[in-house]
C-alpha positions in Angstrom: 100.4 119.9 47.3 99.1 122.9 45.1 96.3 122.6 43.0 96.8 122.7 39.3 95.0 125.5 39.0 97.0 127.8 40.6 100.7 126.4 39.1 100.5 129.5 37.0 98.9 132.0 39.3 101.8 133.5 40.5 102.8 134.7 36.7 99.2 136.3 36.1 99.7 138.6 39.4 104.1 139.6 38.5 103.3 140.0 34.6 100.5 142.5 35.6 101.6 144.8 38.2 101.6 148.2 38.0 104.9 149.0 39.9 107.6 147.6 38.2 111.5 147.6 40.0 114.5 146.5 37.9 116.8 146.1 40.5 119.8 144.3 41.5 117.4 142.4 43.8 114.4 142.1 41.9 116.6 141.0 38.6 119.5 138.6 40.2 117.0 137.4 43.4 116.7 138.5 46.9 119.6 137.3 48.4 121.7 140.3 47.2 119.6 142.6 49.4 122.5 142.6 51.9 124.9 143.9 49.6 122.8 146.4 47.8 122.1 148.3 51.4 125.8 148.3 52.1 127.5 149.9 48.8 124.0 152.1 48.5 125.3 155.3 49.8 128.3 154.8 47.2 128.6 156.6 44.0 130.5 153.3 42.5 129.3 150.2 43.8 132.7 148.3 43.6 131.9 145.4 44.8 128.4 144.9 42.7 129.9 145.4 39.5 132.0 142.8 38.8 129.3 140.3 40.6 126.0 141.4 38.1 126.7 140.8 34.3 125.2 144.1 32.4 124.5 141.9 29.1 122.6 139.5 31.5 120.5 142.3 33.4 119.2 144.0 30.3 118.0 140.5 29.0 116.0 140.1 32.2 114.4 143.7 31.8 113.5 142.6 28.0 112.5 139.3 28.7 109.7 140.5 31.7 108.8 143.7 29.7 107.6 141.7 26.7 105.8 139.1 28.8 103.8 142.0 30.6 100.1 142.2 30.3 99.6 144.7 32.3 97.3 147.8 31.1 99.2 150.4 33.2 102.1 151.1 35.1 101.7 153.1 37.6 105.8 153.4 38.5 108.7 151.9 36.6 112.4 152.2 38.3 115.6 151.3 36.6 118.5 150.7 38.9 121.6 149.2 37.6 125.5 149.8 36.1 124.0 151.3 32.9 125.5 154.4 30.5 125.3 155.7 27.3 126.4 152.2 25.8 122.7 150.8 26.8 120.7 154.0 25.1 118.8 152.1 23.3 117.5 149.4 25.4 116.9 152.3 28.2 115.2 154.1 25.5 113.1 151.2 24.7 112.4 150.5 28.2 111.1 154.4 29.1 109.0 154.2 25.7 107.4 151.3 26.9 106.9 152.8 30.8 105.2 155.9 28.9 102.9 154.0 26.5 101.6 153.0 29.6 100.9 155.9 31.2 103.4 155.9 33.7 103.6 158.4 36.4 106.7 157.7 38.3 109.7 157.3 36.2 113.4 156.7 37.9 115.9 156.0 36.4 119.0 155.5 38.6 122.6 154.6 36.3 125.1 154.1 38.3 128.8 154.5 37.6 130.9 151.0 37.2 134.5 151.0 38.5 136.4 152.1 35.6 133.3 153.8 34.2 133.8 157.8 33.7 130.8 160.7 33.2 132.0 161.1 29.7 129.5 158.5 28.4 126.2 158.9 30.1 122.5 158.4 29.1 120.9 161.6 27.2 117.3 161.0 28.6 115.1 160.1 26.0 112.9 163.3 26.2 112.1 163.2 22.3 109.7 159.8 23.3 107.6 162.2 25.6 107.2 164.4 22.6 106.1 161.8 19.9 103.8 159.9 22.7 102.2 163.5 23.5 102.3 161.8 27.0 101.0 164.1 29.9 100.7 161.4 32.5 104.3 161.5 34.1 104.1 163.6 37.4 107.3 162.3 39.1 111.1 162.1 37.3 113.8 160.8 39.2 116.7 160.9 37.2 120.7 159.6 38.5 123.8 159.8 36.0 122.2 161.1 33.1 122.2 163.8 30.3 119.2 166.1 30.4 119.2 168.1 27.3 115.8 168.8 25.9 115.1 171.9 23.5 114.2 175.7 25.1 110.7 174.7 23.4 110.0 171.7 24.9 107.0 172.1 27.4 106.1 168.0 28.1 107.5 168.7 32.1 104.8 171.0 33.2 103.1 168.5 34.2 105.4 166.8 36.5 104.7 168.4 40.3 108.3 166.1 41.5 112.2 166.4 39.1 114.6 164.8 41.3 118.3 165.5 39.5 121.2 163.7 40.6 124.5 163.5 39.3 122.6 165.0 36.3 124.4 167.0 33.7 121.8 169.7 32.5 122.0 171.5 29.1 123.1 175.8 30.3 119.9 176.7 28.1 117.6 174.3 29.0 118.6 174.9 32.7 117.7 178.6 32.7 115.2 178.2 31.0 113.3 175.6 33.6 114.7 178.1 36.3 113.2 181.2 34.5 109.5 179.6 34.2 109.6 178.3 38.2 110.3 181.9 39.2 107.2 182.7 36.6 105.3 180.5 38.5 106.3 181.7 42.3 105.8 185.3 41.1 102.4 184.3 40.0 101.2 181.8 42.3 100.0 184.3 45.5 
């Protein structure tokens, strides 16, 4: 027997953590652990896809994201069969990370089984902008779009971009690459 008072315990520590996971184990339950570690190393996870509903998985994410209390989150990882179709739930759900001061961000979006990389997420780098946000150190990002303007200066901060199946706007690109050799020249 469990005391009353603690029937509701268990939500006060989950709906207040600071490192948030949306994963296929985290969303659908542990017992899919198994199968994550076997098609991990896989750029298409077969076998996942047609178990995990996508409509289903981005109601979860919603439905814990609005219960949160939390005042921070320290890290915030997406992992799921998501694309360009999802923008604006992803978008919604890095806003949110950001607002509260977020330092880790992943965002892994892998590729479905008759999924191509013609439709993938542009990386919502506009939110950073309008939040004025300087708190995000790390940026993991899988299967994405990265196209930010030549002007846009909101990464100096980060001391960790992780790029992955990442398609990089040419300008933007030479850009980054130009200020890091800035910064090696400068540094002694």
């Amino acid at each position: 027997m469990v005391s009353r008072q603690w029937r509701h315990l268990w939500k006060h520590l989950t709906l207040t953590c600071p490192y948030l996971v949306f994963d296929i184990p985290n969303i659908f339950r542990g017992k899919y652990n198994q199968l994550v570690v076997e098609n991990e190393g896989k750029n298409s996870f077969p076998i996942l896809v047609r178990r995990f509903s996508r409509q289903c998985y981005i109601k979860r994410v919603n439905e814990f994201l609005e219960l949160y209390s939390g005042k921070k989150v320290d890290s915030f990882k997406v992992a799921f069969f998501l694309d360009g179709e999802c923008t604006e739930d992803i978008d919604k759900w890095v806003r949110f990370a950001i607002t509260k001061g977020v330092e880790v961000l992943n965002l892994q979006l892998f590729r479905g089984i008759f999924e191509s990389d013609d439709n993938l997420h542009v990386f919502p780098h506009w939110i950073l902008s309008e939040l004025n946000s300087s708190t995000l150190k790390q940026l993991s990002l899988h299967r994405c779009l990265l196209k930010p303007p030549t002007d846009f200066n909101l990464f100096c901060h980060l001391t960790t971009l992780c790029l992955s199946n990442v398609v990089v706007d040419s300008v933007f690109f030479w850009h980054i690459y130009s200020l890091l050799v800035c910064s090696l020249k400068a540094s002694p």
